[in-house]
C-alpha positions in Angstrom: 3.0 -4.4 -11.7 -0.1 -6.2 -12.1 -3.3 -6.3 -10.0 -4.6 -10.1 -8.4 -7.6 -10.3 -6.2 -7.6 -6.7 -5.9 -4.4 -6.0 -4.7 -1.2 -4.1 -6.6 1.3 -6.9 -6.9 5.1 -6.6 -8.8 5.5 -9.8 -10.8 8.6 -11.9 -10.0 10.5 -13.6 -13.1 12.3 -16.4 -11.3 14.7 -16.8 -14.5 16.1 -13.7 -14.1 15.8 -11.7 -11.0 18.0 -12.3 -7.8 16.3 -13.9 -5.3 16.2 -12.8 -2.0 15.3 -14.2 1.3 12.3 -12.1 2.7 13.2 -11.4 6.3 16.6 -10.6 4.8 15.9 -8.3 2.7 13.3 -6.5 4.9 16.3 -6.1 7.5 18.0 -4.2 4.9 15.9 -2.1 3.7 14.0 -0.9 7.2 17.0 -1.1 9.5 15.6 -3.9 11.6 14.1 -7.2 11.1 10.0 -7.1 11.4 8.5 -10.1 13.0 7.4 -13.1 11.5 4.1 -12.4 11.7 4.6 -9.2 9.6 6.3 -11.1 6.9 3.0 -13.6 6.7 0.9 -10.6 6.9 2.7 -8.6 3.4 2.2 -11.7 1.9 -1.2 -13.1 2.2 -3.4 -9.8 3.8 -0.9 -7.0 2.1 -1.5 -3.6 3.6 -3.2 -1.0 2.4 -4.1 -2.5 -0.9 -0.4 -3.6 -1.7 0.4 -7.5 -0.9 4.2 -8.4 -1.4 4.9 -10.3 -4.5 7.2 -13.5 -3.0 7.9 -16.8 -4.4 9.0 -20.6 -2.4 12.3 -21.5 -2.9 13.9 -24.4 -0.8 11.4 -23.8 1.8 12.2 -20.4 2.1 9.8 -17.3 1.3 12.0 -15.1 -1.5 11.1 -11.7 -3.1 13.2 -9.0 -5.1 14.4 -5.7 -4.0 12.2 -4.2 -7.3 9.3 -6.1 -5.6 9.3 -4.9 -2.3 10.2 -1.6 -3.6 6.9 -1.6 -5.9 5.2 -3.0 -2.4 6.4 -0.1 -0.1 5.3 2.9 -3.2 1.7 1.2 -3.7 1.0 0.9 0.4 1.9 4.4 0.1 0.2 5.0 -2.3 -2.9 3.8 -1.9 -3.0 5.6 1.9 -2.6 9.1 0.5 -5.8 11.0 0.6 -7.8 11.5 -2.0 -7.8 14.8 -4.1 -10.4 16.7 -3.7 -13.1 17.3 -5.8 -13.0 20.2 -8.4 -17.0 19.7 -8.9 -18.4 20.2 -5.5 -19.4 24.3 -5.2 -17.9 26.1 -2.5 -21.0 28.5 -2.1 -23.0 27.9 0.6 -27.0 27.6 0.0 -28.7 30.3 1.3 -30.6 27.5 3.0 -27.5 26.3 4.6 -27.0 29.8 5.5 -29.3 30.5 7.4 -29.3 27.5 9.3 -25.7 28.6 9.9 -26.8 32.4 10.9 -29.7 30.9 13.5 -27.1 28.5 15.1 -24.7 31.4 15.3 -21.7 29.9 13.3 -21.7 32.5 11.0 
């Protein structure tokens, strides 16, 4: 996995991987086959900070089943929410408060 123009990206060895025609193997995996413009939009834009790692063969956009695998954990990923932070105190100021008290939330 390796990171270009800011985006989580699965690297393709062309040698050794099998090759696999994009809207194919999108079909597969989701059940149905997204639109065109979906395809173009995993490859260039990406989603979520993930962009789908492909490669031109014959005219043909291929990718890999680890690739798009890699592509649907970082989207997911990267659209979980954040933990929270451990630093922040949980006591209210007694400023905050009374502030609180006088706008009877507390």
């Amino acid at each position: 996995m390796a990171k270009i123009d800011g985006f989580v990206m699965a690297a393709i060895n062309i040698e050794t991987d099998a090759l696999i025609p994009l809207g194919e193997l999108a079909k597969q995996r989701l059940g149905k086959r997204p639109s065109p413009a979906t395809l173009w939009r995993w490859r260039l834009r990406g989603v979520n900070g993930a962009r789908l790692a492909v490669v031109k063969s014959g005219g043909c956009w291929m990718t890999t089943a680890a690739a798009f695998a890699e592509f649907l954990r970082a989207q997911t990923a990267n659209c979980q929410p954040a933990p929270l932070d451990t630093d922040v105190p949980t006591e209210r100021s007694a400023a905050t408060a009374k502030k609180l008290a006088a706008a009877g939330l507390l």
